[in-house]
N, C-alpha and C positions, 0 to 999 in steps of 0.2 A: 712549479705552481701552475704557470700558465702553458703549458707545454705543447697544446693543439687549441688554433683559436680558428673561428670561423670569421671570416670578412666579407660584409656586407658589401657587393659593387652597384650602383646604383646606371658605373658607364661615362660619367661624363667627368670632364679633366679636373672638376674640386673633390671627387672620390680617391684622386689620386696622391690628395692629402692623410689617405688613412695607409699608405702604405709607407707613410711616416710611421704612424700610432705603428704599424706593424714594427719598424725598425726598433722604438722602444721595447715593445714584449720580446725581440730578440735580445735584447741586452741586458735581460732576465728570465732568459732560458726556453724561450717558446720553441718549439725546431718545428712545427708543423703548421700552415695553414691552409684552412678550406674558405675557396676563394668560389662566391657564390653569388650569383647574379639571379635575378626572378623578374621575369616579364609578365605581369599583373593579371588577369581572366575578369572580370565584369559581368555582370547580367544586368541590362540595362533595360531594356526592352524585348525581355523572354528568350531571348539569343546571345549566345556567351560569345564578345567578342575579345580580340588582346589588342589593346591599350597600345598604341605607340610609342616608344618612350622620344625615341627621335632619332632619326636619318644616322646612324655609325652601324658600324659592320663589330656586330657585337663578339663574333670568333677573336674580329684583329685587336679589339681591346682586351679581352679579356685574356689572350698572348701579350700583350703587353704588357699586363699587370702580374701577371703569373711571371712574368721573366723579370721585373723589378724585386718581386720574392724572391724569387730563385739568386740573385744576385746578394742578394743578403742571406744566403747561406741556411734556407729553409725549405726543407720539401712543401711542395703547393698541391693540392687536388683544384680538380675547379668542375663544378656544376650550375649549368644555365637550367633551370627549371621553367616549370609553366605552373599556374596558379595563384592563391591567397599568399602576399608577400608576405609578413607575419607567421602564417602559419606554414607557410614552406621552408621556411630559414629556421623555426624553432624544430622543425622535421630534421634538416639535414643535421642541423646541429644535436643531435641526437643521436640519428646515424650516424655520426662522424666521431660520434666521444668526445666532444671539443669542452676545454674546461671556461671557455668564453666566448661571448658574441660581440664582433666590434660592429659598428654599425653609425650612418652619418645622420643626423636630426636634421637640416635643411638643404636637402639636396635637391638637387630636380630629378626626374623619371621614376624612380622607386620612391623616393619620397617626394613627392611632387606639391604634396598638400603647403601650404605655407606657413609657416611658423613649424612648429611641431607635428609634422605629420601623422595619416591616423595609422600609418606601418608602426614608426617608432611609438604613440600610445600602446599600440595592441601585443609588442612586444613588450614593451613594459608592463604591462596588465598579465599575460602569458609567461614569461619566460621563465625559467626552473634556472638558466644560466646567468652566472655576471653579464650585465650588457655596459656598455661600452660605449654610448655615444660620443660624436666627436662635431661639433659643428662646421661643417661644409660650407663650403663660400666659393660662388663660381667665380665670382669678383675676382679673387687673390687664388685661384687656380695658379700653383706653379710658383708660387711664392717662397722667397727663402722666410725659414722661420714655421715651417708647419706649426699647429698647436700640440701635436703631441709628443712633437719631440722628445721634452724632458719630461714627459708624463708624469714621473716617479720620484719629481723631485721634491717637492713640496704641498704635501697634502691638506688639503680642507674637509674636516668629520663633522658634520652637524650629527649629535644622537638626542635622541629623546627620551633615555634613559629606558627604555622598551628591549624584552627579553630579542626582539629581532634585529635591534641596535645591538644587542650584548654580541650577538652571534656573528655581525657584520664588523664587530672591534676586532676580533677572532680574526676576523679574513684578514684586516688589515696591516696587526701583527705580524702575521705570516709576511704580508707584503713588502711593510718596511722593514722585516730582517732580512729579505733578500733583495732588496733594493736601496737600503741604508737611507730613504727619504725622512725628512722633519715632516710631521702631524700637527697640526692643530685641531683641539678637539673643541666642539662649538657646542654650545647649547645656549635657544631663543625661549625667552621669558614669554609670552604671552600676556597681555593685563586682564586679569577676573576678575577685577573689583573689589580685593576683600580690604581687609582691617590693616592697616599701612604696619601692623604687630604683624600680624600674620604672613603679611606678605615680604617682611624682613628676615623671618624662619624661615619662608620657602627658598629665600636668595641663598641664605648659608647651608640649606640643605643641597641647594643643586652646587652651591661651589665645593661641598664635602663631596660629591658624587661625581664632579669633573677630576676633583683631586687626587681620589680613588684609580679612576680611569685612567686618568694619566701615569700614573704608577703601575697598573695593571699592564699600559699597552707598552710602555718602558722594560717590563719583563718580559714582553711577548717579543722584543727585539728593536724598537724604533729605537734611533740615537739619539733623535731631539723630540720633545713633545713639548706643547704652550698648550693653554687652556683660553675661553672667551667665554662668556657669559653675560649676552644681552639682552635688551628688555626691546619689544616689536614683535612685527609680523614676521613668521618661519620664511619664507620666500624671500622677501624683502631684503632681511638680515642677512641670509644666505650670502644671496646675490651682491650686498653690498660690502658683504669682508672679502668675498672674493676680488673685488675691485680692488681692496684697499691693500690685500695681503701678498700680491705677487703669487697667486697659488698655480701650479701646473695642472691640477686637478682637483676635483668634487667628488668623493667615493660618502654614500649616501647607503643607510641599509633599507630591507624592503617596510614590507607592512607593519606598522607595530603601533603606539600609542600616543595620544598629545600630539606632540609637534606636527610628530608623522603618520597621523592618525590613516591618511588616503594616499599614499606614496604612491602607490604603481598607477593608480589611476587617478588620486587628486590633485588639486589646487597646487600645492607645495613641488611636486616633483614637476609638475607640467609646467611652472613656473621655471623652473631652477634649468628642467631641460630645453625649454623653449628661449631662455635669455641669457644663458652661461652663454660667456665667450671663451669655456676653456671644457676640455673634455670631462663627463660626470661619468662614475662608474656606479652603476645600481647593483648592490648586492642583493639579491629579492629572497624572501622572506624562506625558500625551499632550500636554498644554498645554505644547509648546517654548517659545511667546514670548507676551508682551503682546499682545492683542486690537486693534485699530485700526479706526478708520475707513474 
């Protein structure tokens, strides 16, 4: 599935939690990563200047990191580029054939911005690939316990019942048969106001339509599937079963309807990406099928 990923380095020692997230994709078959640094261009004042990111000698880290892949048993490329961060990394990844972008939401120097930087929006807005965020904390640089360690073990689906959810169950399938992880599939009520009748029809329609799915993505290969259905705000809810559920991860599909009305660009994903304390994987809306060999 995931067999060539691109990774995002940002340089500084909390990036050096993604080559956790990397030993995960090894342990479901990745053998390749493009190992990709970008050092930012500006025009600030009529004159394109590059952005410091800060005082390391970026050859010797980026031999560092390249030799922590290497030791986990993965051929590495590595490319330091010059330009738009965003749009340099959906470039290589492209030229590289990679079937995924991992990439860190609060970092410093590539992502510098605070909270949710505007690299990881514009990648989310942009990318044709699964992305991969993973939140970065310089704080616990080097910490046992990376977050991505067991990435794969226990997953959290919000769907919106949206033809670009259907496509994103697809992927998941795929996922948890070759990673054997438990799903849980979520779906957030929103309040419209109607006829307390009405609104009782629409609860057993979506619990017939979780039911469904859950049966669908049991065929597709996961070994355990639970079902959730609650009433609140899409973000909110998200983020609060994830607290409550022990999840390894948040795999969320792209653009599609209701809940997720503005995924790559709205309210709900910039939520979910800017406050998850566990990594979220964006299936976006061009990714029709699972990545292969």
């Amino acid at each position: 599935m995931f067999w060539k990923i691109l990774l995002a380095t940002d340089l500084t020692p909390a990036s050096d939690e993604l080559i956790e997230c990397a030993r995960a994709f090894k342990e479901i078959g990745t053998e390749e990563v493009v190992l990709v640094h970008v050092t930012e261009v500006v025009d600030a004042t009529g004159a394109v200047e590059v952005l410091p990111v800060q005082p390391v000698d970026v050859d010797a880290v980026l031999r560092r990191q390249r030799d922590a892949l290497e030791m986990l048993g993965m051929k590495v490329a590595v490319e330091s580029l010059l330009g738009p961060p965003a749009a340099m990394l959906e470039q290589a990844a492209k030229d590289h054939g990679v079937n995924a972008i991992l990439a860190g939401s609060h970092g410093k120097g590539l992502f510098r911005s605070a909270a949710l930087g505007s690299v990881s929006r514009e990648l989310l807005r942009t990318t044709t690939h699964p992305l991969l965020l993973d939140r970065l904390d310089l704080a616990r640089a080097g910490e046992e316990g990376a977050s991505c360690r067991k990435i794969f073990s226990r997953i959290l689906f919000p769907t919106d019942y949206s033809e670009t959810a259907e496509k994103a169950l697809d992927f998941l399938g795929k996922v948890a048969l070759e990673t054997g992880c438990s799903v849980t599939l979520m779906h957030v009520m929103e309040a419209m106001d109607e006829d307390p009748e009405v609104e009782r029809s629409r609860e057993e329609e979506c619990w017939y339509l979780l039911e469904a799915k859950k049966r669908r993505l049991e065929r597709l290969g996961a070994a355990e599937v639970s079902i959730d259905l609650v009433h609140g705000r899409a973000s909110e809810e998200i983020l609060s079963s994830m607290n409550k559920g022990a999840f390894t991860a948040i795999v969320m599909g792209g653009k599609g309807k209701g809940m997720l009305t503005e995924l790559i660009l709205g309210s709900t994903a910039n939520e979910v990406a800017r406050r998850a304390t566990i990594p979220v994987l964006f299936v976006p809306a061009a990714v029709t099928e699972a990545p292969s060999s």
